[in-house]
PDBQT receptor file of N, H, CA, C and O in Angstrom, charges set to zero:
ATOM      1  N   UNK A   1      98.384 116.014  98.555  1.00  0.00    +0.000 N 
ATOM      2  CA  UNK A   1      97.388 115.807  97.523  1.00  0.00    +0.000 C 
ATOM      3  C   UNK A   1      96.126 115.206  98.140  1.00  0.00    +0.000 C 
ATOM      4  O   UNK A   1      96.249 114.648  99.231  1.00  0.00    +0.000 OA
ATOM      5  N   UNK A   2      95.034 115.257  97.609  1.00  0.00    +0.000 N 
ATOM      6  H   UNK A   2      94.935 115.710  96.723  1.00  0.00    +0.000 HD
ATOM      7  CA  UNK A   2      93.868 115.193  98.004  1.00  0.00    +0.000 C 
ATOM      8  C   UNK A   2      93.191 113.750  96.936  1.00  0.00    +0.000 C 
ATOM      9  O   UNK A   2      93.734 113.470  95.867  1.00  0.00    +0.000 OA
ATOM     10  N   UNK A   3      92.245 113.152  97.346  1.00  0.00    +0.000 N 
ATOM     11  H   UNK A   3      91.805 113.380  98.214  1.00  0.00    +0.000 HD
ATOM     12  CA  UNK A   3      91.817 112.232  96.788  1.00  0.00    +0.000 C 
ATOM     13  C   UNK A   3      90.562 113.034  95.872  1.00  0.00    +0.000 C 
ATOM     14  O   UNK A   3      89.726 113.230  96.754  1.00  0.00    +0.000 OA
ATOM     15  N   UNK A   4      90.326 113.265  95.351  1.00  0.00    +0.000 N 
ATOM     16  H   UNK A   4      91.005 113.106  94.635  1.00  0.00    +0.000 HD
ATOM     17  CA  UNK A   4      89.373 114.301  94.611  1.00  0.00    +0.000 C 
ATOM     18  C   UNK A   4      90.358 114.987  93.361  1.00  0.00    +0.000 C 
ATOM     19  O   UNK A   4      91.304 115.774  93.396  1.00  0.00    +0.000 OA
ATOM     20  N   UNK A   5      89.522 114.158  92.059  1.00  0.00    +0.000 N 
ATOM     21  H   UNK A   5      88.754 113.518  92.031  1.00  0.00    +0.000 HD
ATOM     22  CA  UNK A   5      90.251 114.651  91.167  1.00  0.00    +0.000 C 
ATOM     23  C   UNK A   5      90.536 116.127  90.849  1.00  0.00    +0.000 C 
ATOM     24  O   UNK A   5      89.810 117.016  91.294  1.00  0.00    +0.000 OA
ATOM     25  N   UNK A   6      91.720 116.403  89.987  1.00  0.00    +0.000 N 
ATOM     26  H   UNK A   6      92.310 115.681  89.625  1.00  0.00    +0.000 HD
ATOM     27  CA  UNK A   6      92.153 117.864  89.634  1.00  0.00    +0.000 C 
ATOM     28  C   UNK A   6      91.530 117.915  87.957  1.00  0.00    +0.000 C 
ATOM     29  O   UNK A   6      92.135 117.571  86.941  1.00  0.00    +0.000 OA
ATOM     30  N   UNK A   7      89.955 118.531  88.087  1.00  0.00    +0.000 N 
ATOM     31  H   UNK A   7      89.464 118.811  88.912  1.00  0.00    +0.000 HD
ATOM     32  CA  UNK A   7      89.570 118.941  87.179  1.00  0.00    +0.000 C 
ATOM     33  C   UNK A   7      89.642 120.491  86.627  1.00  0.00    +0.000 C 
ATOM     34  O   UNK A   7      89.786 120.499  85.404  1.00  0.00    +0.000 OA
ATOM     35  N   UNK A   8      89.596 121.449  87.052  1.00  0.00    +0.000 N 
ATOM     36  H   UNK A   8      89.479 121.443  88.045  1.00  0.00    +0.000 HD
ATOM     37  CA  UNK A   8      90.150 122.421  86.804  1.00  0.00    +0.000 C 
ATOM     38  C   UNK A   8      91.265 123.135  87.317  1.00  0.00    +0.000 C 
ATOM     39  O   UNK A   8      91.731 122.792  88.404  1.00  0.00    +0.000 OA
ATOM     40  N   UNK A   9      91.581 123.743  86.910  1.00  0.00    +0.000 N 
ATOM     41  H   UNK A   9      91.203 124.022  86.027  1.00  0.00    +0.000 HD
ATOM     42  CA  UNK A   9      93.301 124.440  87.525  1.00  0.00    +0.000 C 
ATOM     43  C   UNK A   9      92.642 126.233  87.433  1.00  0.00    +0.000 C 
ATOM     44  O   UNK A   9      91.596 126.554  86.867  1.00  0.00    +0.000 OA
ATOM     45  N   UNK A  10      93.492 127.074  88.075  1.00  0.00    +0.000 N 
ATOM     46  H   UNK A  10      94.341 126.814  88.534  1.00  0.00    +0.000 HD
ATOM     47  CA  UNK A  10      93.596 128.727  87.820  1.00  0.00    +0.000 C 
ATOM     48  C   UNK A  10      94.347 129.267  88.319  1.00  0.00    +0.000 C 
ATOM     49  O   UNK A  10      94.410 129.399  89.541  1.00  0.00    +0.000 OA
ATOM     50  N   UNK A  11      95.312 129.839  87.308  1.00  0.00    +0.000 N 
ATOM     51  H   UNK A  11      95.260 129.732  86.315  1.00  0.00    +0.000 HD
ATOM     52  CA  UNK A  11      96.578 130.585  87.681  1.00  0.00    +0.000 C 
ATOM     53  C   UNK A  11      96.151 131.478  88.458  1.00  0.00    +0.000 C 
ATOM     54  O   UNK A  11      95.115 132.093  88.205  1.00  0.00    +0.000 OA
ATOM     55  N   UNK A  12      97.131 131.776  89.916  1.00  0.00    +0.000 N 
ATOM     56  H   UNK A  12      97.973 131.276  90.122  1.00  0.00    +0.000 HD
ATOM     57  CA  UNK A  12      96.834 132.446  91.033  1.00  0.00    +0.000 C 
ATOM     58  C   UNK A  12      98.095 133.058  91.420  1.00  0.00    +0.000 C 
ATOM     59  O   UNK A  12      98.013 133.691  92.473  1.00  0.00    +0.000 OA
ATOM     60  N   UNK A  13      99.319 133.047  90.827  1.00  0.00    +0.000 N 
ATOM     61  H   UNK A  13      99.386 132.532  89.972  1.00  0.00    +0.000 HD
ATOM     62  CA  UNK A  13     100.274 133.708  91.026  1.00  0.00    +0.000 C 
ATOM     63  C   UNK A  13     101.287 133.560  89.794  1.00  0.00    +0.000 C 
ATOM     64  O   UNK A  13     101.213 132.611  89.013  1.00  0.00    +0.000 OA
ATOM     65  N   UNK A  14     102.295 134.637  89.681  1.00  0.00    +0.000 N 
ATOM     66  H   UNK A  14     102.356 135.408  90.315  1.00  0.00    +0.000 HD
ATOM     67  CA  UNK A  14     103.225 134.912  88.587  1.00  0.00    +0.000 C 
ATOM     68  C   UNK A  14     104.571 134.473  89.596  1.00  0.00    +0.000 C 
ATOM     69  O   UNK A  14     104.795 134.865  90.741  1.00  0.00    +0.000 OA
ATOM     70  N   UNK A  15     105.419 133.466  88.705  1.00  0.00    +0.000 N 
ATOM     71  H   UNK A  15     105.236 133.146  87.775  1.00  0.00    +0.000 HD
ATOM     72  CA  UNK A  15     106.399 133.333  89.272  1.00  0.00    +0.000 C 
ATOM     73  C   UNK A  15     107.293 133.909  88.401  1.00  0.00    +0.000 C 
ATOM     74  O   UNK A  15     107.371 133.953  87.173  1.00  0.00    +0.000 OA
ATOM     75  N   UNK A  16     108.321 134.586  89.825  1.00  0.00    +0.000 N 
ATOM     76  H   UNK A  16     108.258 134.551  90.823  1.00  0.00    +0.000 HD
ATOM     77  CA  UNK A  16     109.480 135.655  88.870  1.00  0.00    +0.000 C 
ATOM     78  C   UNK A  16     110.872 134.959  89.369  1.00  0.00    +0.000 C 
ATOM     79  O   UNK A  16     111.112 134.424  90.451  1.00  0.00    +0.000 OA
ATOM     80  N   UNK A  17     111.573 135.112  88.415  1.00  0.00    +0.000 N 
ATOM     81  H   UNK A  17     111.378 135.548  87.536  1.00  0.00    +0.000 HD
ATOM     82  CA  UNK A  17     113.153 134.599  88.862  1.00  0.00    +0.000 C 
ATOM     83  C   UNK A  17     113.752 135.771  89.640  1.00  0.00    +0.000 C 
ATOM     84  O   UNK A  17     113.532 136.869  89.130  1.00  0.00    +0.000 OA
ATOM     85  N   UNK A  18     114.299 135.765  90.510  1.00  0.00    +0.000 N 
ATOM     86  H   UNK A  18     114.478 134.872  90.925  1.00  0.00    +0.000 HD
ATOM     87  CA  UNK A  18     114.849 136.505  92.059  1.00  0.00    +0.000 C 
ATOM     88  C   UNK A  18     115.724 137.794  91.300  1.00  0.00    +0.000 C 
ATOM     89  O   UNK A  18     115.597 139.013  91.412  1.00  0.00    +0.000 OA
ATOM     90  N   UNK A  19     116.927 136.722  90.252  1.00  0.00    +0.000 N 
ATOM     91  H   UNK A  19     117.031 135.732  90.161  1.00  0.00    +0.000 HD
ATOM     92  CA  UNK A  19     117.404 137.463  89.699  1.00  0.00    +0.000 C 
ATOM     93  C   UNK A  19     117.446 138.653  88.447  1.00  0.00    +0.000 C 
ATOM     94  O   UNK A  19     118.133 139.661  88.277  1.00  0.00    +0.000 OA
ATOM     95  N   UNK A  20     116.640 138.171  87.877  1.00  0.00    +0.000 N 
ATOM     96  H   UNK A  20     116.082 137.352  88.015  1.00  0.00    +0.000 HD
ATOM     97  CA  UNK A  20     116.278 138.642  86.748  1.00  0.00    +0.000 C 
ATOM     98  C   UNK A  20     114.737 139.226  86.496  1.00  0.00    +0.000 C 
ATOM     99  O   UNK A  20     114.360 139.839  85.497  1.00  0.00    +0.000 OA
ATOM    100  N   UNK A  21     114.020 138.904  87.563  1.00  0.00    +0.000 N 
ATOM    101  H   UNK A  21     114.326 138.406  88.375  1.00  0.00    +0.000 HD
ATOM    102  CA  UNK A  21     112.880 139.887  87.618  1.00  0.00    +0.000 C 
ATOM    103  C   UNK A  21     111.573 139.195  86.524  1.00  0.00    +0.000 C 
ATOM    104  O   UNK A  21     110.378 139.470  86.623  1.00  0.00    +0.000 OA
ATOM    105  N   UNK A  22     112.143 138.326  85.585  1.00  0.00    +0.000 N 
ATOM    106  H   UNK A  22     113.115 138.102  85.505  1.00  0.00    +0.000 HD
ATOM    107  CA  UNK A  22     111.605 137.770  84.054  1.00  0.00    +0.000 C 
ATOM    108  C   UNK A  22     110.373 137.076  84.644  1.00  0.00    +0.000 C 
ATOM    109  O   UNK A  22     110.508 137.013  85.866  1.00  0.00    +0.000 OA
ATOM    110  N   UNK A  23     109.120 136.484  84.192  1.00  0.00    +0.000 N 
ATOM    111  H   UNK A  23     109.011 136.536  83.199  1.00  0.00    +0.000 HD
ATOM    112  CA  UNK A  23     108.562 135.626  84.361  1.00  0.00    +0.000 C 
ATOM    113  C   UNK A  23     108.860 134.209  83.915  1.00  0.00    +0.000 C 
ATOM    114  O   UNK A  23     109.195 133.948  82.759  1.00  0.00    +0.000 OA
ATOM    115  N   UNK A  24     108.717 133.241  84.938  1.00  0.00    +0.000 N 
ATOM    116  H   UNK A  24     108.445 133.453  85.876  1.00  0.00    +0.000 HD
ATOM    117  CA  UNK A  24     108.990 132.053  84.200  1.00  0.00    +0.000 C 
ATOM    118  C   UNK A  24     108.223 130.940  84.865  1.00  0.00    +0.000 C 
ATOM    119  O   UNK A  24     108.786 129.910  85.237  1.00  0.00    +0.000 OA
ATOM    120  N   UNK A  25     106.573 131.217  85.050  1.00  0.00    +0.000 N 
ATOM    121  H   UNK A  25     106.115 132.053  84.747  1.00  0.00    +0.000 HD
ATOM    122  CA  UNK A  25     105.744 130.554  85.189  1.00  0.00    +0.000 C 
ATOM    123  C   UNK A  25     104.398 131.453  85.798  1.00  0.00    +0.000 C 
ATOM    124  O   UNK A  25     104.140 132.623  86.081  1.00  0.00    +0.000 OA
ATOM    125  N   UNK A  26     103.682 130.038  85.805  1.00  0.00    +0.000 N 
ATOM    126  H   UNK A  26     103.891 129.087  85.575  1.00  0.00    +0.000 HD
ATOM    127  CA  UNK A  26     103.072 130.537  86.710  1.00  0.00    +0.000 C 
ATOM    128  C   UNK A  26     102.380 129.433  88.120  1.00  0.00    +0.000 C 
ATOM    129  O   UNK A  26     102.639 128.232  88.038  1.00  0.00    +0.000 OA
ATOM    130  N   UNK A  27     101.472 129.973  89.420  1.00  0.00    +0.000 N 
ATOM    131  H   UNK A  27     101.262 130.949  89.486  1.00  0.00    +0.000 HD
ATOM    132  CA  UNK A  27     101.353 128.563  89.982  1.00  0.00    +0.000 C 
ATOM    133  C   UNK A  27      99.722 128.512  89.792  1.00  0.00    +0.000 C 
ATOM    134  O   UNK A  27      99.100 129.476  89.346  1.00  0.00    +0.000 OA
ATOM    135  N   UNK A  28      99.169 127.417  90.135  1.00  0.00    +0.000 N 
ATOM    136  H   UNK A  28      99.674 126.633  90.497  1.00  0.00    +0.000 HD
ATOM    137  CA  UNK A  28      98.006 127.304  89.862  1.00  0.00    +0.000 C 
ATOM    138  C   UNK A  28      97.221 126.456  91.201  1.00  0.00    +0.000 C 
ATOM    139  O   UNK A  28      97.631 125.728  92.105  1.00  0.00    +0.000 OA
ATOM    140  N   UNK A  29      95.998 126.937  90.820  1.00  0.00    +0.000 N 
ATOM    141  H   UNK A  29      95.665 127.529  90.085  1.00  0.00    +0.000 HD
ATOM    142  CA  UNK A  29      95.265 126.293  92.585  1.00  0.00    +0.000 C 
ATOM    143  C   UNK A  29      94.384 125.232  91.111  1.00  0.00    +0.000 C 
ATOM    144  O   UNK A  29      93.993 125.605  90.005  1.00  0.00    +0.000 OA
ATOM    145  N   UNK A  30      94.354 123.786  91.812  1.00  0.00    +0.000 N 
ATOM    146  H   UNK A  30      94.672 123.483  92.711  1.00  0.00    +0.000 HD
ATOM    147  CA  UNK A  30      93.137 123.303  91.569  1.00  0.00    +0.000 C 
ATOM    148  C   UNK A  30      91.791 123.255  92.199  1.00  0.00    +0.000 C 
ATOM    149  O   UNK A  30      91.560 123.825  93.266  1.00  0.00    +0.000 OA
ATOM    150  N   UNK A  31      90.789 122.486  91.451  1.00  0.00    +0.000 N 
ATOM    151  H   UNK A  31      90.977 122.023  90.585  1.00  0.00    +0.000 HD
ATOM    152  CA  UNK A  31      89.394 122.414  92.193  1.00  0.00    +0.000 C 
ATOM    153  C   UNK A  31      89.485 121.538  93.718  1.00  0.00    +0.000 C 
ATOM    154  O   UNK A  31      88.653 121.376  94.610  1.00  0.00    +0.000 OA
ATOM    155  N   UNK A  32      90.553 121.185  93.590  1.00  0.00    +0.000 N 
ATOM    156  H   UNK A  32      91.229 121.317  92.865  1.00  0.00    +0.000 HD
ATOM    157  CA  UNK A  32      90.581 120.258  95.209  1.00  0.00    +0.000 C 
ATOM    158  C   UNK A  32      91.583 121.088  96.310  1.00  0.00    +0.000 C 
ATOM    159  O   UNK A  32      91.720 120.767  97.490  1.00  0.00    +0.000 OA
ATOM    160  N   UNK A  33      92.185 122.124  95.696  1.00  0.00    +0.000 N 
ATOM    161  H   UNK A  33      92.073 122.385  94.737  1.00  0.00    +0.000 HD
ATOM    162  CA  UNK A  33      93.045 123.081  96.677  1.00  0.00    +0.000 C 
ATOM    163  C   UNK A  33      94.332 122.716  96.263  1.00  0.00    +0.000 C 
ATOM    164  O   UNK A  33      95.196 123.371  96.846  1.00  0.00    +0.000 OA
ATOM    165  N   UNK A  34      94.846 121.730  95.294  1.00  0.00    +0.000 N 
ATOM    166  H   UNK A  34      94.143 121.199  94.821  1.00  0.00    +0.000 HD
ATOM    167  CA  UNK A  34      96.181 121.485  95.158  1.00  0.00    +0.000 C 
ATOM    168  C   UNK A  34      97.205 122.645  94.440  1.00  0.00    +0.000 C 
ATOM    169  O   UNK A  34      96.983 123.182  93.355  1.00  0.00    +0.000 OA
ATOM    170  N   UNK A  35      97.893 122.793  94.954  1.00  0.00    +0.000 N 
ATOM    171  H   UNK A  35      98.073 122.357  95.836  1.00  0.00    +0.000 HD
ATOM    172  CA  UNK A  35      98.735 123.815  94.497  1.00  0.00    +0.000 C 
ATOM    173  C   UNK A  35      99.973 122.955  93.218  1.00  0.00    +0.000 C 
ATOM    174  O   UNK A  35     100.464 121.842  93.406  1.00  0.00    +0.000 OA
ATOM    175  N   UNK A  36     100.235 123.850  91.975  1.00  0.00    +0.000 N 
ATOM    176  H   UNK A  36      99.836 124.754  91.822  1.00  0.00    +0.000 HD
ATOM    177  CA  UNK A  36     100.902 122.990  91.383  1.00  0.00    +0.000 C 
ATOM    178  C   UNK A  36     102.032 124.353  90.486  1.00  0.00    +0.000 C 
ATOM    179  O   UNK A  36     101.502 125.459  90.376  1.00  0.00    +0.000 OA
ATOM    180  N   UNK A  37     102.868 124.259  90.157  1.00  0.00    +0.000 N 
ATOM    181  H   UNK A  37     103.299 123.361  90.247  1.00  0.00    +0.000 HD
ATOM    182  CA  UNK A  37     103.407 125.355  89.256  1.00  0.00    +0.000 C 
ATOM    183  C   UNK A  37     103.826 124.897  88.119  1.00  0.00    +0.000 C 
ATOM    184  O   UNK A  37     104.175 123.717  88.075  1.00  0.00    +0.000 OA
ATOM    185  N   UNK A  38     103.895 125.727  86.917  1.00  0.00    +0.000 N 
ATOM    186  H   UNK A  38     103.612 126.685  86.953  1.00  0.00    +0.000 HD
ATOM    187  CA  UNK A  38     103.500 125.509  85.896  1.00  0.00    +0.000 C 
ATOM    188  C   UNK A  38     104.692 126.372  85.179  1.00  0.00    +0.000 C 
ATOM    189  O   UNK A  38     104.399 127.553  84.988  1.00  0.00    +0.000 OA
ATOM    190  N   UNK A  39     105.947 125.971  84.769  1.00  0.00    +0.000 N 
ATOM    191  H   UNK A  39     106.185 125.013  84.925  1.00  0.00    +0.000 HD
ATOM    192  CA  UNK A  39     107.293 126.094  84.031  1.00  0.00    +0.000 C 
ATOM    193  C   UNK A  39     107.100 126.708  83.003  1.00  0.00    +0.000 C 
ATOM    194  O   UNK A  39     106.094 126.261  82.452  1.00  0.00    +0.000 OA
ATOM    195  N   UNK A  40     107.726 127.822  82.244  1.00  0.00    +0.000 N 
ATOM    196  H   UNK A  40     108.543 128.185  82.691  1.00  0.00    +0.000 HD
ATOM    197  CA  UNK A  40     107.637 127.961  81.030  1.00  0.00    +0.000 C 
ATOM    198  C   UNK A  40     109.179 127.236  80.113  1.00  0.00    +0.000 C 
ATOM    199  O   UNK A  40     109.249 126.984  78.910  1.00  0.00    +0.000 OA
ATOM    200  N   UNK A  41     109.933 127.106  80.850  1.00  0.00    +0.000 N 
ATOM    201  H   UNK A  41     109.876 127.311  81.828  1.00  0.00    +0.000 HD
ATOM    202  CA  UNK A  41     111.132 126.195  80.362  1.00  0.00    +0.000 C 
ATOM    203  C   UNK A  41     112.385 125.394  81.351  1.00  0.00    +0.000 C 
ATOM    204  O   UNK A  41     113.612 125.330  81.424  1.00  0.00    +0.000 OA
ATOM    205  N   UNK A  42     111.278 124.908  81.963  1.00  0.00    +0.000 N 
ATOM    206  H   UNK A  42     110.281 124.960  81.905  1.00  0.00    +0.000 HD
ATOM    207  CA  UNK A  42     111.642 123.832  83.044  1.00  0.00    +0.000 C 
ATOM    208  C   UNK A  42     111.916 124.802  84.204  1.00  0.00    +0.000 C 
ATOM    209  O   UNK A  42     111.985 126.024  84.066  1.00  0.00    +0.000 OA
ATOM    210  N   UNK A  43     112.056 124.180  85.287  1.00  0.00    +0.000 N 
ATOM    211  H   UNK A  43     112.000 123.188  85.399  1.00  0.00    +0.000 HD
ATOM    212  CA  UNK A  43     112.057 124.286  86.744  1.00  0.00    +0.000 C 
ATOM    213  C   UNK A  43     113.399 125.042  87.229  1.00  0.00    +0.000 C 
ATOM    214  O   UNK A  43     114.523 124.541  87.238  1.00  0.00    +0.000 OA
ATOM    215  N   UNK A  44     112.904 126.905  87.801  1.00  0.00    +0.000 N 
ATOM    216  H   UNK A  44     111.990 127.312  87.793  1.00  0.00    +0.000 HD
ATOM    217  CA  UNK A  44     113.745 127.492  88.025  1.00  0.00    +0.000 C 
ATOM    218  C   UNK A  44     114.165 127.978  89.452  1.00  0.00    +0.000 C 
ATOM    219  O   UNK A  44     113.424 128.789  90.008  1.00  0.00    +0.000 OA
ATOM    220  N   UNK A  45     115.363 127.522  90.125  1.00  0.00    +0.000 N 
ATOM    221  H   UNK A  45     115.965 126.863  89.673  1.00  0.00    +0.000 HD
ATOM    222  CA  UNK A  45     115.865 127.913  91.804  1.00  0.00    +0.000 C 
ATOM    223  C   UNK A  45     115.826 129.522  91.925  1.00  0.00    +0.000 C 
ATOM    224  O   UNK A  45     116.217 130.304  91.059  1.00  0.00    +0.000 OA
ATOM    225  N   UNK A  46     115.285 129.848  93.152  1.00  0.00    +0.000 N 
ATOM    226  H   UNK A  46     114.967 129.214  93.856  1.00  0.00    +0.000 HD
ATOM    227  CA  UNK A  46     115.612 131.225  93.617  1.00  0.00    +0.000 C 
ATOM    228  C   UNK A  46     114.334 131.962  93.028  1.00  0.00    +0.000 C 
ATOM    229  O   UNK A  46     114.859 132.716  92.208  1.00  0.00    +0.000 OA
ATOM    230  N   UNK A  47     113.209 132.149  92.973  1.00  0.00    +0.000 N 
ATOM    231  H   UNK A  47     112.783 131.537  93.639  1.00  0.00    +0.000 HD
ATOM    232  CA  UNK A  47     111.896 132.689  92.534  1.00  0.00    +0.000 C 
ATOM    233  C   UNK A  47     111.470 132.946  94.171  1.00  0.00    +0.000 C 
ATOM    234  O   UNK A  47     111.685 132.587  95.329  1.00  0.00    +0.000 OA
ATOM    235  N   UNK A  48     110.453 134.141  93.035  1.00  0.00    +0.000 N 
ATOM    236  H   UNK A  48     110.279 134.433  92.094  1.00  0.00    +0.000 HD
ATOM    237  CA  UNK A  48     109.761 135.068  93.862  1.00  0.00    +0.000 C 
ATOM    238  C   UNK A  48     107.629 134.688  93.245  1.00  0.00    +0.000 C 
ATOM    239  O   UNK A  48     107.154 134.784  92.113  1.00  0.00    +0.000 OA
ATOM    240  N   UNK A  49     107.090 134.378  94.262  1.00  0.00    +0.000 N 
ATOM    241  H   UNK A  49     107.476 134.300  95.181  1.00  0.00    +0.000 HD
ATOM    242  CA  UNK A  49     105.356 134.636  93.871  1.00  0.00    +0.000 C 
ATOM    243  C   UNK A  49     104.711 135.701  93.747  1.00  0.00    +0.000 C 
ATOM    244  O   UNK A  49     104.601 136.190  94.872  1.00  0.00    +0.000 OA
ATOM    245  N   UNK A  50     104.122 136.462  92.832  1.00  0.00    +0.000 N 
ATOM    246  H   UNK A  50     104.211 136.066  91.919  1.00  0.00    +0.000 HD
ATOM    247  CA  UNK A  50     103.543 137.268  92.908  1.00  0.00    +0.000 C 
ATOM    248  C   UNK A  50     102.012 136.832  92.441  1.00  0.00    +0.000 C 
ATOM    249  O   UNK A  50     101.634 136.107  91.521  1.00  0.00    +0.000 OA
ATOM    250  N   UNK A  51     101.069 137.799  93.763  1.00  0.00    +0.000 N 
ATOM    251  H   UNK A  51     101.377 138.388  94.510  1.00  0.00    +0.000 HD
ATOM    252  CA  UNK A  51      99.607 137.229  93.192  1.00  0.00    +0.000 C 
ATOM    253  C   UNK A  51      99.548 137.865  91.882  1.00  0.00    +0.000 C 
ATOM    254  O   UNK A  51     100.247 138.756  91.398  1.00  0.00    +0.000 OA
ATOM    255  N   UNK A  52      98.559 137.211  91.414  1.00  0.00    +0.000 N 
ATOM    256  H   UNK A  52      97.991 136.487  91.807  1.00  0.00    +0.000 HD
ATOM    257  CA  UNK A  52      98.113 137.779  90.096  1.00  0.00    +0.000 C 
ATOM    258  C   UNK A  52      96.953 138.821  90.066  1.00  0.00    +0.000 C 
ATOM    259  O   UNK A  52      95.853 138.282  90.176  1.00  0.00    +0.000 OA
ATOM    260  N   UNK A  53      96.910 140.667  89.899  1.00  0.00    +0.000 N 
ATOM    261  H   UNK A  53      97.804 141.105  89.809  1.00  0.00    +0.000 HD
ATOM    262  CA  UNK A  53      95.986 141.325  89.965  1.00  0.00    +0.000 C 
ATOM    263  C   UNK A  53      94.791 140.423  89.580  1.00  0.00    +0.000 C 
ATOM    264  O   UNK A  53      94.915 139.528  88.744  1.00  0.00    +0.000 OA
ATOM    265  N   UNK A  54      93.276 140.769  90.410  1.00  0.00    +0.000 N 
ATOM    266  H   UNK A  54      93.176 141.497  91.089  1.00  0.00    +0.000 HD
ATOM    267  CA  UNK A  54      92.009 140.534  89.087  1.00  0.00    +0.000 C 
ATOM    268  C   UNK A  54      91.387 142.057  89.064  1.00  0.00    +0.000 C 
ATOM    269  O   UNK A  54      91.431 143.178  89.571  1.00  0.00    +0.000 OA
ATOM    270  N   UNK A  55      90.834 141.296  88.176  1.00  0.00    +0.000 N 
ATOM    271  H   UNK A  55      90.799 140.385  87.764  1.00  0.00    +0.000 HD
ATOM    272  CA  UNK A  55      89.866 142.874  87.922  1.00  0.00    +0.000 C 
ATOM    273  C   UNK A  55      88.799 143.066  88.740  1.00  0.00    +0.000 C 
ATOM    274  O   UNK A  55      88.309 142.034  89.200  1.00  0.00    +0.000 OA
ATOM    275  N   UNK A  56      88.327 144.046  89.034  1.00  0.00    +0.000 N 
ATOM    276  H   UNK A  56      88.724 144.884  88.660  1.00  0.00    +0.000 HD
ATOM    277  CA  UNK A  56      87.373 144.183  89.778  1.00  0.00    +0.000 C 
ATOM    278  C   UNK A  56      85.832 144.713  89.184  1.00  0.00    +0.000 C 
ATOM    279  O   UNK A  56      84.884 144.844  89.958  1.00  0.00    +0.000 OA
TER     280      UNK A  56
């Protein structure tokens, strides 16, 4: 962690469960570079990152 507050966040990848393929988060970069992930029903073992397309 960085001494520089975490004022904004932006989801930068889809986290998928290994097994099941499902989404069940996502991770997020803050304005200071901190990386943080973000649960949709608590904290799941065995995941996969996928970036998140943007548009172009």
């Amino acid at each position: 962690m960085t001494r520089i507050p975490r004022l904004t966040g932006e989801p930068i990848m889809h986290i998928l469960c290994k097994k099941t393929g499902k989404l069940v988060g996502y991770l997020y970069q803050w304005n200071n570079g901190d990386l943080q992930p973000a649960w949709f029903d608590g904290e799941v073992q065995d995941v996969l990152y996928k970036p998140i397309a943007t548009a172009a």
